[in-house]
N, C-alpha and C positions, 0 to 999 in steps of 0.2 A: 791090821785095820780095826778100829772100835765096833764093839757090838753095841748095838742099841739094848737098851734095855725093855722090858717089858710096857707095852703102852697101857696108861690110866683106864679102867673103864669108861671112859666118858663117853664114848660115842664122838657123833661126828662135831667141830667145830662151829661158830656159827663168824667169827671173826681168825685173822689170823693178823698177829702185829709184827713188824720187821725190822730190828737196828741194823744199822751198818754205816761203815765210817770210812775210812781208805780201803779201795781194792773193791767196797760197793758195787759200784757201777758193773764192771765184771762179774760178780756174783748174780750180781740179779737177774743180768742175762743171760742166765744161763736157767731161772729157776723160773719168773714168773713166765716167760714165753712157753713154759711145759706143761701152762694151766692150760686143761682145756677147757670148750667154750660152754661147759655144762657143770663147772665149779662154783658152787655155791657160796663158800664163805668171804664175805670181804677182806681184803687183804690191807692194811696199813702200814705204811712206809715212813722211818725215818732215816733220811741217810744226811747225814751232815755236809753241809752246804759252804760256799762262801756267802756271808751276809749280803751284802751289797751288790749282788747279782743274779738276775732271773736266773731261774731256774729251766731247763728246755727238757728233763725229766718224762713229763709225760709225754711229748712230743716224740720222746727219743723211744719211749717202750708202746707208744701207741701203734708205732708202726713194729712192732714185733711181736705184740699180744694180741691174745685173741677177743682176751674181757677188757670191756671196757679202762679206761685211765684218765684218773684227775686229778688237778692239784687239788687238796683239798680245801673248801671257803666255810667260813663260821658259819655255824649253825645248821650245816648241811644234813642232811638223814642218809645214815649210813643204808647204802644199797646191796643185796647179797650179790657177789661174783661181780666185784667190782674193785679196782685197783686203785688205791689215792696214795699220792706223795705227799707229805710236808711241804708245807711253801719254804722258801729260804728267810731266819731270823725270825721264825715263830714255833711258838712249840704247836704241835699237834696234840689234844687231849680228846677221848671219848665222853660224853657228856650220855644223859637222859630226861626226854621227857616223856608228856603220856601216851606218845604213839610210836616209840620207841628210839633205839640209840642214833645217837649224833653227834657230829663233829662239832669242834671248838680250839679256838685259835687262839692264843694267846702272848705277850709281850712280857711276859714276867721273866726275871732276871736267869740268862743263861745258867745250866747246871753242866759240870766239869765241860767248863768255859764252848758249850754248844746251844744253840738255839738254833733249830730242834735238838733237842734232847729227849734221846732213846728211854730213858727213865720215866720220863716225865707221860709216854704213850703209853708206855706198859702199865704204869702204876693204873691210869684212870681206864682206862681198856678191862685191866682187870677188875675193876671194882664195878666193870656195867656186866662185862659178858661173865666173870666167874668160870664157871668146870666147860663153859664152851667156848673158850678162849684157845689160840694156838698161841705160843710166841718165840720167837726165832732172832736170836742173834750172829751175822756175820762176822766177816772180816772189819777190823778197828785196827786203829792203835791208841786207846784209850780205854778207861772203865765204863763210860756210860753204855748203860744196859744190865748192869751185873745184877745192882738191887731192883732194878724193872722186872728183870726175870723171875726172880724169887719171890717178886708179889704178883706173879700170875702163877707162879707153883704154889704159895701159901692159897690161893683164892680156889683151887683144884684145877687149874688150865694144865695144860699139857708143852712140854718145852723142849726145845733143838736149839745144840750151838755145831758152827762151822767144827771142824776137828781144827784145834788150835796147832796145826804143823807148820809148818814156817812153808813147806813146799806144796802144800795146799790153800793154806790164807795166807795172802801177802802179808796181813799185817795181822797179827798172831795174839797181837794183846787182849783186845777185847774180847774172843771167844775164851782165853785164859782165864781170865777175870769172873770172866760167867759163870766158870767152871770152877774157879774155886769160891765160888757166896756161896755154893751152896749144892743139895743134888739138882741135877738135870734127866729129862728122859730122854735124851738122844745126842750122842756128842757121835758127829756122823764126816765122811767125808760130802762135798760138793752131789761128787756125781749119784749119790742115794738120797740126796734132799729133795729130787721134785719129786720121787715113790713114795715121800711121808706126807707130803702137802696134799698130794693127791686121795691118800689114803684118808687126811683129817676131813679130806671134803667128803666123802659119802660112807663114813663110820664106819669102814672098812678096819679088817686088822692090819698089821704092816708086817 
């Protein structure tokens, strides 16, 4: 079983950002239902979508979480201990103004042919939140998320991917990919991933 490696001094999180692509949906249920309802950090969601079809996402973890869940709308002010998904065919970006961070939608041309694209959240997430940044890549079977990652570890954020095993992530590629752009601080199975989210919310050691 992989050992995590020693966590960053950063203290606690103030955001946490989430790829996943095939085998999502399964993952997620299994980690964000294990927030509890006194988790501080907001959590951000891209899970690749079909374009052309609503989404029923939050619908579907509303009734299984305890923190709040949104799709997320332009311009919105990111809330702590609050869950938002990507709409389907836009990217999700973290933005800021003077009363702090905020969401941002956008239409610009799919990246490794996804809109949302996992890259596209990590990059601008890390460039508001920095060393209080989480960010976490699931199950995929593609690359997007790999150089997302490494620019919330360049920025000092703190990073988890799925353990890329075939009999733990259906689809193995993406956490692959993750893992090899670059170092990561946590290449863990499933069932020790809500003890580190937990851990990033009140600056606990793990």
């Amino acid at each position: 079983m992989p050992t995590p490696r020693p966590a960053p001094p950063a203290g606690r999180v103030d955001a946490i950002v989430i790829g996943a692509s095939a085998g999502g949906v399964d993952v997620l249920t299994q980690i964000l239902p294990a927030l509890p309802t006194n988790f501080r950090p907001a959590v951000l969601v891209v899970l690749h979508l079909p374009r052309k079809l609503p989404s029923l996402l939050p619908e579907v973890f509303t009734a299984r979480c305890t923190l709040p869940v949104h799709e997320a709308t332009d311009k919105q002010p990111v809330q702590p201990g609050t869950i938002y998904f990507a709409p389907p065919n836009y990217h999700l970006l973290v933005d800021r103004d003077a009363k702090g961070p905020l969401l941002a939608l956008s239409m610009d041309a799919p990246v490794h042919f996804s809109r949302p694209a996992i890259d596209v959240l990590f990059e601008s997430a890390a460039a508001v939140y920095g060393p209080r940044l989480g960010g976490v890549i699931l199950t995929g079977a593609n690359a997007d998320g790999a150089l997302g990652l490494q620019a919330v570890k360049r920025r000092g954020g703190v990073t988890l991917v799925q353990a890329p095993n075939i009999a733990i992530a259906r689809s193995p590629a993406m956490p692959q990919a993750a893992v090899a752009a670059g170092p990561v601080d946590f290449v863990l199975p499933l069932e020790q991933m809500p003890a580190v989210f937990r851990a990033w919310g009140d600056g606990g050691a793990i």
